[in-house]
C-alpha positions, -999 to 999 in steps of 0.1 A, spaced: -86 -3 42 -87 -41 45 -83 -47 4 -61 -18 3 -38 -29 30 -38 -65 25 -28 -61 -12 -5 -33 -7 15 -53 16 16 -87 -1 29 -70 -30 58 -51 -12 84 -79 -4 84 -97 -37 116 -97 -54 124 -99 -91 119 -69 -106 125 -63 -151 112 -29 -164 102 -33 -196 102 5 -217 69 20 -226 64 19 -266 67 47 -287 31 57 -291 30 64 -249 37 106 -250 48 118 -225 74 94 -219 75 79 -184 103 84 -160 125 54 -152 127 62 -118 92 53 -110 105 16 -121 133 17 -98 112 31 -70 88 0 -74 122 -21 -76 140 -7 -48 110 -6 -24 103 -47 -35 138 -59 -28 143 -37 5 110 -55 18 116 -86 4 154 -85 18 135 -82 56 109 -110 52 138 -131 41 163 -124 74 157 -152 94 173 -132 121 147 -106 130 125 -109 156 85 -102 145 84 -69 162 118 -58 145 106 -71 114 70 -51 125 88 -19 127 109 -23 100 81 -27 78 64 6 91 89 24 86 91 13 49 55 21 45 58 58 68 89 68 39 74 52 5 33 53 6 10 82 9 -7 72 37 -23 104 52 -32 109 16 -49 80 9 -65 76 48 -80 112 37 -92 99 4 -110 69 23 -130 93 43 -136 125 22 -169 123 21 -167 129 59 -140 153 62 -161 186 68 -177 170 97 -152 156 116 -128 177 138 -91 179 140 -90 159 166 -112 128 151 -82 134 119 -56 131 141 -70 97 158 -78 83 125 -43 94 104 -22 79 143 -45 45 140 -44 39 103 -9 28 100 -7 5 127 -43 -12 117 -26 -19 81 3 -40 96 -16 -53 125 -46 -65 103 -20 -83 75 14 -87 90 7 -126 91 -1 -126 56 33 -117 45 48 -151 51 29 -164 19 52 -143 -2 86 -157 3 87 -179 -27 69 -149 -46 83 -125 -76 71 -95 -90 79 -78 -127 72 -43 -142 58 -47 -171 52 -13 -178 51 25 -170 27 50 -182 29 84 -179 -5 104 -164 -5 138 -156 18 141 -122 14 101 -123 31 73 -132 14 39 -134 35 11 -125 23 -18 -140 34 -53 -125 26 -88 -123 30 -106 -93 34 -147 -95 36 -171 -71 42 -210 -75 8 -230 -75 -9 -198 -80 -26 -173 -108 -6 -140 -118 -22 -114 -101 -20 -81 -121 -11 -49 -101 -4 -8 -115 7 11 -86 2 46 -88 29 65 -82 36 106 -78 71 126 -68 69 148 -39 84 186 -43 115 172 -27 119 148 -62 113 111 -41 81 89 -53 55 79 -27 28 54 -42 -6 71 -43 -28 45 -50 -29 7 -59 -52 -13 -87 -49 -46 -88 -70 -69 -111 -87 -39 -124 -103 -31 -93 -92 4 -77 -88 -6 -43 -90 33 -27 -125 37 -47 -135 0 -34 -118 8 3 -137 42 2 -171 23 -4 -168 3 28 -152 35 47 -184 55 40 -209 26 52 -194 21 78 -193 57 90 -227 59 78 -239 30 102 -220 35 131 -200 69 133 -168 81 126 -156 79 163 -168 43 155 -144 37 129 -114 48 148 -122 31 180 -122 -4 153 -90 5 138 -76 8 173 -92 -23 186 -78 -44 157 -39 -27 169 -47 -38 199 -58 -74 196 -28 -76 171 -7 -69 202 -20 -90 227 -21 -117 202 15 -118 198 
C-alpha cells in the first residue's frame, strides 16, 4: 500500500479546486457531485494541515477519520490481497482490514507537510459504468504537475467513496497489488500483517 497510501494522502489536503465540464461527445454525462466530493474532501483536509493549533495526534485522528468516511478502504485492502483471499481465515481479514488504516497514516503522515503551499484542479470528469473518474492536476511551486484521476463510486446511501487512485498513468491498486502478492508469496500472509503493525507501532514510539 506504500504508492497507494503515500499518493492518496499527499493529494488529500491540497486546496484549489475548478471543475471544468466534460465535452459533449462524453455520454453519459458525469455527475457534478463527484467534483464537489473531490473539492470538499481537498479543502476539509487541507483546512486541518493548515490549523497551526492542532496537536500531531489531533491532526492524526482527524485525518483517519477523513480517510474512514471518504475512501474505500476495506475495498481496496481486499483488492490488494484477492489473490489470497480463499486461503486466509476471517481472523487473518480482520487483522489485516484493523492494521491497514493505521499503517497508511503511520507510514506517510510526515509527508503531508510538503503540501501546504500545494493546489489541486479538476480538470475533468468522466462517466464509467458506476464510476466517475476525477481527473486532477496537482502543482506545487518548484515542482512538475503530477497528474491524478481518482476513481470515484456512490454508495446505496447516495455519498461517494474514492475506489481507486491513478496517478501519472500508473494504477496504483494494480501496482500496490503486485508488491502485496510478493510479498505474501515470500513470507506469508500472517507476515504481512505483523509488518503493517510493526510500522504503526514504530510510528508511535517515534513520536
Amino acid at each position: 500500500m506504500r504508492a497507494l497510501a503515500a499518493l492518496l494522502i499527499a493529494t488529500l489536503p491540497l486546496g484549489l479546486i475548478a471543475s471544468v465540464p466534460a465535452t459533449a461527445q462524453e455520454a453519459p454525462a458525469a455527475d457534478p457531485a463527484a467534483g464537489q466530493f473531490i473539492e470538499n474532501l481537498s479543502r476539509d483536509a487541507f483546512a486541518v494541515l493548515k490549523d497551526d493549533s492542532l496537536t500531531e495526534t489531533e491532526a492524526r485522528n482527524r485525518f483517519r477519520t477523513m480517510l474512514e468516511q471518504n475512501v474505500a478502504l476495506r475495498s481496496i485492502g481486499q483488492r490488494l490481497i484477492r489473490k489470497h483471499r480463499r486461503t486466509i481465515t476471517p481472523a487473518q481479514l480482520e487483522a489485516y482490514d484493523a492494521a491497514l488504516p493505521n499503517f497508511i497514516l503511520s507510514a506517510y503522515s510526515d509527508r503531508l507537510s510538503d503540501y501546504r503551499d500545494a493546489t489541486v484542479k479538476v480538470m475533468r470528469l468522466n462517466a464509467r459504468g458506476p464510476y466517475v473518474d476525477v481527473q486532477t492536476r496537482v502543482e506545487r511551486p518548484g515542482s512538475q504537475p503530477i497528474d491524478a484521476i481518482w476513481q470515484v463510486r456512490k454508495t446505496p446511501q447516495g455519498r461517494y467513496l474514492i475506489n481507486n487512485l491513478t496517478v501519472s498513468n500508473i494504477n496504483l491498486t494494480i501496482t500496490q497489488e503486485a508488491d502485496f502478492d510478493a510479498y505474501i508469496q515470500k513470507n506469508g500472509f500472517d507476515a504481512l500483517v505483523t509488518f503493517l503493525e510493526t510500522a504503526n507501532s514504530k510510528s508511535a514510539q517515534a513520536r
